[in-house]
C-alpha positions, 0 to 999 in steps of 0.5 A, spaced: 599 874 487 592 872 490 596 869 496 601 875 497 595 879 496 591 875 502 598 875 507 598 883 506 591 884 508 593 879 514 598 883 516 595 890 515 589 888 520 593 885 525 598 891 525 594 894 532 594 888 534 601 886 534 602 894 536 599 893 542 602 886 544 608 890 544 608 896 547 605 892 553 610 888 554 614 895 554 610 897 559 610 891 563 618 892 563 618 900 565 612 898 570 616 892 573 623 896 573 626 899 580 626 906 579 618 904 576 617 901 583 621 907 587 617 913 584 610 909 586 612 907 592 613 914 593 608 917 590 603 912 595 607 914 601 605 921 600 597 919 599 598 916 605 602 922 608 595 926 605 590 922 609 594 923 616 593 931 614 586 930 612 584 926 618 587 931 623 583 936 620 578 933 621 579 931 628 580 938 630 574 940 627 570 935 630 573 937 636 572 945 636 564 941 633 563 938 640 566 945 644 560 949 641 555 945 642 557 944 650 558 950 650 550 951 647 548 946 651 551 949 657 547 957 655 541 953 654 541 949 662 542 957 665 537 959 662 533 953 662 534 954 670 534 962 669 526 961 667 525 956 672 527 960 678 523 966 675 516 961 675 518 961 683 519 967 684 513 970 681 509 964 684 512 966 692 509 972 690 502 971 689 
């Protein structure tokens, strides 16, 4: 009875063990099957399909960006210019 005893707790402790050997090997063999490889494949298509979106949004907002700041640059130089004209008309006078 002591070695039946010594099998059964063995057997009892390696329980997860052996549980996890196999549902690898069934996940290994759902993963590596076709239709497994075909919904990746098309979920990554879509990531990729997310990153262009993404990417042309942002390129537009860099451009609108860079359309306000020449437009600031350009208010600024005219009233920059503005002023320097206003110092030589108030410099003629005197």
């Amino acid at each position: 009875m002591d070695k039946f005893e010594k099998v059964v707790k063995v057997a009892r402790k390696s329980k997860p063990f052996l549980g996890g050997v196999l549902f690898g090997t069934l996940g290994l063999k759902v993963l590596t099957g076709k239709d497994a490889k075909r919904l990746y494949a098309n979920v990554i298509a879509k990531g990729y399909e997310a990153r262009d979106e993404i990417e042309a949004s942002i390129d537009h907002v860099k451009q609108q960006g860079e359309d306000v700041l020449a437009d600031a640059q350009a208010i600024y130089e005219a009233k920059k210019e503005a002023e320097a004209l206003e110092l030589l008309g108030e410099a003629e006078e005197v």
